[in-house]
N, C-alpha and C positions, 0 to 999 in steps of 0.2 A: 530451422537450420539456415533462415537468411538468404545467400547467396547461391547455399545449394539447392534450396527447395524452390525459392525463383528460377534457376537457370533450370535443374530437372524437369521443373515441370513444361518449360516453354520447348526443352528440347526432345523431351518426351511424345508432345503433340506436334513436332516437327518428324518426330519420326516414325512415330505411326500414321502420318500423311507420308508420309515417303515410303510406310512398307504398304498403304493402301497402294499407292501405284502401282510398287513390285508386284503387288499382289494380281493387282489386272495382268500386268506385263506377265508373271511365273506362270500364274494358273488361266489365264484366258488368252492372252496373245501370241507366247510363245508357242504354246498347245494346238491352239488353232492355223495359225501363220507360218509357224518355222518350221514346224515338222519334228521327228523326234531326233532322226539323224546328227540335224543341225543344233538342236535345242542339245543336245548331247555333247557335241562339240565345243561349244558356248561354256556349257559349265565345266567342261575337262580342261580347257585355256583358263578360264578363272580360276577355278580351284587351284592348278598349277601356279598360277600368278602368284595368289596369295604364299603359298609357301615359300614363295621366290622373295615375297616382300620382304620381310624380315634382316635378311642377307641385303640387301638395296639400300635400305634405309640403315643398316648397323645398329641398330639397335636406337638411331639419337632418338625419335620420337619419346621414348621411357626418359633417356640419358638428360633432355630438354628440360622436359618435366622435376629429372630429382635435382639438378643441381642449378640450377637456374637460383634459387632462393640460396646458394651457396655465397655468391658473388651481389656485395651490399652497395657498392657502388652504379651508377648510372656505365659507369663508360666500361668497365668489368663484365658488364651485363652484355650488352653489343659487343663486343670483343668475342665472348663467349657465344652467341647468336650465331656470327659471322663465319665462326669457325664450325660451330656443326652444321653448315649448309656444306659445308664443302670435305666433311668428317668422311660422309659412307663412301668418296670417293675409291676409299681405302679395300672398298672391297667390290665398288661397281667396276670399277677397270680389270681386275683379275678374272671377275664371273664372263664379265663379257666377252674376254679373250678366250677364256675357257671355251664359252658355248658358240662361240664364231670357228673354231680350229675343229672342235669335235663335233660340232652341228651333227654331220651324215648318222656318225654311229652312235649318238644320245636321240635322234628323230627315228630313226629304224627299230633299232629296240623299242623304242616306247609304243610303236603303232604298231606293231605286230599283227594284233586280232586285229585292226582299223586302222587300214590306209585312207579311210577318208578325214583323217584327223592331221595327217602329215602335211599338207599344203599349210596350213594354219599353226604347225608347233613352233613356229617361231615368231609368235606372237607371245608366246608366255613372259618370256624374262621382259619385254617391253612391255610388257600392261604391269610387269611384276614392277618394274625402276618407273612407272607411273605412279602407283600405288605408293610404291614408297616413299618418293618426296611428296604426294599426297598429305602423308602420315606427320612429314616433317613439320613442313606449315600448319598443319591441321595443332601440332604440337607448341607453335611458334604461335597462335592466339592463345591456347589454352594454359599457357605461361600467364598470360595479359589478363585471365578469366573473362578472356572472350570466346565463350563456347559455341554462342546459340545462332549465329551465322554461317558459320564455320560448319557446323551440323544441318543445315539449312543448303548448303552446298553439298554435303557428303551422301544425304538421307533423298534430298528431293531431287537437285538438276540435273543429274547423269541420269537418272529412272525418267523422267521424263524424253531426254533424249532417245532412249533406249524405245520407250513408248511410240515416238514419230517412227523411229528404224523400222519396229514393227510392222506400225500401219504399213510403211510405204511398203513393205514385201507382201503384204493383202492387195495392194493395189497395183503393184508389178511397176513402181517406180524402179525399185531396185531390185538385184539377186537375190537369194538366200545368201550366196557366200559373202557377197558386198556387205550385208548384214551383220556379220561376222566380224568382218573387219570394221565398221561401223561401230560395233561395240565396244571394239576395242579402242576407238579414236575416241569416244565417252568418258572413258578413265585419264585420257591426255585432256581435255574438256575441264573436266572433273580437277585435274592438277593446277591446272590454267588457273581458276575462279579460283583457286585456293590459295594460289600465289599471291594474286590481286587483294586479295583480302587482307593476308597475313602482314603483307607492306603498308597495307593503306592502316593497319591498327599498331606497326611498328615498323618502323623502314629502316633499312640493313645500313650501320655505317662501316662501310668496308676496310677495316683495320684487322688486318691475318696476324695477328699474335698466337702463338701456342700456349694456352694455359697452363697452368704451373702445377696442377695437379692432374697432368694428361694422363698419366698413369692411371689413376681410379677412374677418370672418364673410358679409357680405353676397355679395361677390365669390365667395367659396368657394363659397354656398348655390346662387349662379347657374352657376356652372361644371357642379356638380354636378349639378342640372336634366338640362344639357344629358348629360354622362357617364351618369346612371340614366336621361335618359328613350334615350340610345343602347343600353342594355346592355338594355331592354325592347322597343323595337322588334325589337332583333336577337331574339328570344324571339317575341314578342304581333303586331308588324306585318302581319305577313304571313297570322295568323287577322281581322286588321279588313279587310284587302286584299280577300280572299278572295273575300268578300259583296258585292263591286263588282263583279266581272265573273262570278261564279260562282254559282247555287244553294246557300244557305247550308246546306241538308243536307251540302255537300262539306265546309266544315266540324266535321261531326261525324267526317267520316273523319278530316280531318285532324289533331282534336282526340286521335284515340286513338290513331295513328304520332307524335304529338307525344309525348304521355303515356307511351311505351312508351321511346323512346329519349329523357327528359329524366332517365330511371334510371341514367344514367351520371355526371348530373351531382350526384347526392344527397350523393355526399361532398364537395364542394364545398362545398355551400351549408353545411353541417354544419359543419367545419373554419372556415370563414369565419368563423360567429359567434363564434369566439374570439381567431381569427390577427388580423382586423384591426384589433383595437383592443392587440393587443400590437405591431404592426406600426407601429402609430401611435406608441406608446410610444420604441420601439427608434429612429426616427428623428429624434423631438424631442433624443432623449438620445444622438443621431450616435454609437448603436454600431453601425459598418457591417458587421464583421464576424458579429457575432451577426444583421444582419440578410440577409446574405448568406448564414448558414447555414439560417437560418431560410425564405429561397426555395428554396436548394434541398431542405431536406425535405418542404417542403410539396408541393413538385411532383411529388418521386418517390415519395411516401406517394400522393397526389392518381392518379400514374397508375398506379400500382400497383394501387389497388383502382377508380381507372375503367375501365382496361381489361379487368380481369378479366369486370365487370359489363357493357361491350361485348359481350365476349366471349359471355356466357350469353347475352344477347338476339341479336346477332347468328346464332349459331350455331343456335339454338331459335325462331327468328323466324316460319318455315313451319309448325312445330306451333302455336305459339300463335295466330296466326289463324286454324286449325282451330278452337279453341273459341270463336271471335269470332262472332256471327250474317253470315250469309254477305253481306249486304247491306252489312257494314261492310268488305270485303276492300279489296283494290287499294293496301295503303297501302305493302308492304314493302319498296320503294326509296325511300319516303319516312321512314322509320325510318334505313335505313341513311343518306343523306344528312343526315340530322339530328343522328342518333347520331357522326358523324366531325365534326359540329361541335363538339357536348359535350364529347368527345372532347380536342379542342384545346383546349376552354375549359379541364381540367382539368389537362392537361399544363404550362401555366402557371402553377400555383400561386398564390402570394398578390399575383402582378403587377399586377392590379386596385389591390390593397388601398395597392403601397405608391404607385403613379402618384398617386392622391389625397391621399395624408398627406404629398408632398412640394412640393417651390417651383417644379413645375413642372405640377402640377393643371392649368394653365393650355391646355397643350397637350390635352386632355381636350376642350374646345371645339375645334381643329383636327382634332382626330383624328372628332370626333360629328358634324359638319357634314356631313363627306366621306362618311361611312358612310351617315350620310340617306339623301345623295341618288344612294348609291349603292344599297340598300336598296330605296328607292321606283323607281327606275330601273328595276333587276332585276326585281322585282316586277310592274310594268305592263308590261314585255317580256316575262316568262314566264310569267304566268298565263292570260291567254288562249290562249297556246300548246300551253301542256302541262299548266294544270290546277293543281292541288295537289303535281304530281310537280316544276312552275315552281315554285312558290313555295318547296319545302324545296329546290330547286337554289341560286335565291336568295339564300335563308339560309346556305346551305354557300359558296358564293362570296364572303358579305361579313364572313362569322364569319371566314374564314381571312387575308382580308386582312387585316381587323382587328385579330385579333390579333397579326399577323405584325408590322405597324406598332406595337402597342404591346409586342412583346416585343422588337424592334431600339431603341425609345425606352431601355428602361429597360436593357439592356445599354451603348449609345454614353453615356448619360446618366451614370449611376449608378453604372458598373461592376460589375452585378450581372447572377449567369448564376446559373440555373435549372436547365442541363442539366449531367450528366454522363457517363462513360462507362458508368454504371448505367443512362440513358436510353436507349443503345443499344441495351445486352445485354435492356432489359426490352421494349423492342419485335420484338425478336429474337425473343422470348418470345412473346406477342403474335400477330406474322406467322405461327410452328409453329403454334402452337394453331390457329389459325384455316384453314390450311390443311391439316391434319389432321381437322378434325373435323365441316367444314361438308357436306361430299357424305355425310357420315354419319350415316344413323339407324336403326332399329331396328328390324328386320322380326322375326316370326315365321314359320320354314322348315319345314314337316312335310312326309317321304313320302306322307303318307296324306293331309291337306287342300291342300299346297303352300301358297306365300307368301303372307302376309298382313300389313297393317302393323299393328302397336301401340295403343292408344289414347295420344291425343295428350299428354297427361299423364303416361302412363306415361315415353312418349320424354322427354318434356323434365326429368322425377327424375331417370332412367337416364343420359341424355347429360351432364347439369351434373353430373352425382357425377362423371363421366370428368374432364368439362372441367376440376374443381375441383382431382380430385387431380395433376393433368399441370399446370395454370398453379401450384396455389400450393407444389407441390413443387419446381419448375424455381426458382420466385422464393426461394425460402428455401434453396435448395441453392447458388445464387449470390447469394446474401447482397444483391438489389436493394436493399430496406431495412432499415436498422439497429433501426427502432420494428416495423416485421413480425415480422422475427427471435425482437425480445423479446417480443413477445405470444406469436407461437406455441411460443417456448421454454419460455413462462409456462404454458400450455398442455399443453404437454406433459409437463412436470415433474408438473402435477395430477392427469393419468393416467396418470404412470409410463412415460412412454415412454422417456424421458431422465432 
């Protein structure tokens, strides 16, 4: 795939060093450091953000990407650039007068059960209009098919920064709540680098023309709203949810069964940054066939190394909350219900990508509505019931519908499939492993002292090197994917295996 399997892969390993940190930061430093109070708070401000994003940015981030290959000319092109830096204006100036007039009575309601969340609720919309021109820029290389910096800044430097905040509340440099606000100045960080970038790979010539087909830009930018702020609920809702019927400490558990099973979706997000703006490409220029090949290697690359990644968490899930401080337990069917969501998300490859770059985006709004308030539904019926265990049920119930509807669209639609009979054989795959290796772990047997277990760390080396060579040996022996193949053949030839 060229340009895509270069850039995925490099952003790939850029991002799983970025969810390594997170990973320190979610599961060790926040847990240990922040407390649950605060680590709770943390993630009810971000989640909130995110759903805020959407609305900040107007959708340009999508809008950047599809129409960008519209406009053949050099100075068409900047003209069109120039004007979506200054697009979402359209809706940043309304929101914010909005939540500056009603502040009191949108901050009161929402902390009801947790006033200790109310000093900090107006940081949402300003991490949300971070995020968002975040997105913009981020969009404004990915034009240029320059991903892999760009994801280099989104994946690692803010998680780093986030990492020092940390430390320094172990060391009583700072508060907990300075901390807080500290994260939130990450994401302004975070926009900073991304701005400096996106200039230094394209720099704005400042000519404000209205293009001529403002109308379909606008339309699209509204659709899109709706699509990003559905594709974030299904993620963020259900941690804003949470704080309304629930002790926002639950939240921190939640925040780290979240964090734990959203590692299946890293090569998604990875791949994405490149596939969608070639995806765009391929169907302005109605090559269907290349773009029908092009879904399905995305999907069976996409499940190929999501399941794998399932696989290790799932399978290792009981030791690694051994290391977790014990106060943070209870989450490990919320991992699995969450992780079968991801899961699905990946199996679909660039399905997302190409609903939005086609004439039929439209149904995007159909499809967002229904999830809402199916969503919100779910949500208010199973959180009081069952807690945080309701709400990644929730989530798994509307993730699966959801995508099921948008993977029947784009087949009846489009004539494009996704699966093959490699999707079988790789789930085949898959099912063994998983029943082979989950009632198994690691004891120490002696005559003299009798059985004893492992330390938890040791198990989870020991069992992934099993699981590693049993899944990616099965998958390369059946030849699932064609680009796996060539890596590990590449691979192998290096050290003479082959």
């Amino acid at each position: 795939m060229g340009i895509v399997q270069s850039q995925s892969i490099k952003n790939t390993f850029i991002t799983f060093f970025g969810f390594g940190i997170g990973a320190i930061n979610a599961l060790f430093l926040y847990t240990n450091f922040l407390g649950k109070m605060h680590y709770g708070i943390v993630s009810t401000i971000l989640s909130g953000a995110n759903l805020m994003m959407p609305f900040m940015a107007f959708g340009v981030q999508n809008t950047m990407i599809r129409f960008f290959s519209h406009y053949k000319t050099e100075e068409k092109r900047e003209e069109f650039l120039t004007f979506m830096l200054f697009f979402p204006l359209v809706l940043i100036v309304p929101i914010s007068l909005i939540f500056y007039v009603f502040y009191s009575p949108i901050s009161n309601n929402w902390v009801i059960e947790n006033p200790s969340l109310k000093p900090f609720f107006w940081l949402i919309p300003v991490v949300g209009l971070f995020m968002g021109y975040f997105e913009i820029f981020y969009a404004w290389v990915k034009v240029h098919m320059k991903s892999v910096a760009g994801n280099f800044i989104s994946e690692v430097l803010y998680r780093l920064v986030i990492m020092f905040l940390l430390i320094a509340v172990h060391f009583d440099w700072i508060t907990k709540d300075s901390c807080v606000y500290g994260i939130a100045l990450s994401y302004f960080a975070q926009l900073v680098g991304m701005k400096w970038y996106a200039f230094s790979v394209k720099m704005p010539v400042f000519r404000f023309v209205i293009p001529e087909n403002l109308k379909d830009i606008f339309q699209y930018s509204f659709f899109i709203i709706v699509s990003g702020g559905v594709a974030v609920m299904l993620i963020d809702f259900d941690k804003v949810m949470i704080p309304q019927y629930k002790d926002i400490s639950q939240n921190a558990l939640y925040a780290v069964a979240i964090f734990i099973s959203t590692v299946i979706a890293v090569p998604s997000r990875a791949m994405t940054q490149i596939v969608a703006p070639i995806t765009a490409k391929l169907i302005i220029e109605k090559k269907q066939d290349e773009l029908d090949d092009l879904y399905k290697k995305s999907a069976i690359n996409l499940q190929l190394i999501g399941g794998f990644l399932m696989l290790l968490i799932f399978l290792n899930i009981k030791q690694l909350y051994l290391l977790i401080p014990n106060n943070y337990g209870g989450g490990t069917s919320v991992v699995f219900l969450i992780g079968l969501s991801k899961f699905y998300d990946v199996l679909l490859g660039n399905n997302n990508s190409i609903i939005v770059n086609t004439k039929y985006y439209k149904m995007v709004l159909f499809f967002g509505v229904f999830t809402v308030f199916l969503m919100i539904g779910l949500n208010m019926l199973l959180i009081p019931i069952y807690g945080i265990f309701g709400s990644a049920l929730a989530t798994l119930i509307t993730v699966a519908i959801y995508n099921t509807i948008k993977l029947v669209f784009v087949v009846k639609k489009m004539q494009l499939y996704p699966f093959t009979i490699k999707t079988i054989y790789s789930l085949g795959i898959i099912g063994v492993c998983f029943s082979v290796f989950y009632f198994w772990d690691f004891h120490y047997d002696s005559i003299f002292i009798g059985k004893f277990s492992i330390s938890p760390i040791i198990n989870i080396v020991l069992k992934s090197v099993l699981i590693s060579v049993f899944y990616l040996v099965a998958n390369y022996k059946l030849a699932i994917s064609v680009e796996f193949n060539q890596v590990a053949n590449s691979i192998l030839k290096k050290i003479k295996i082959i």
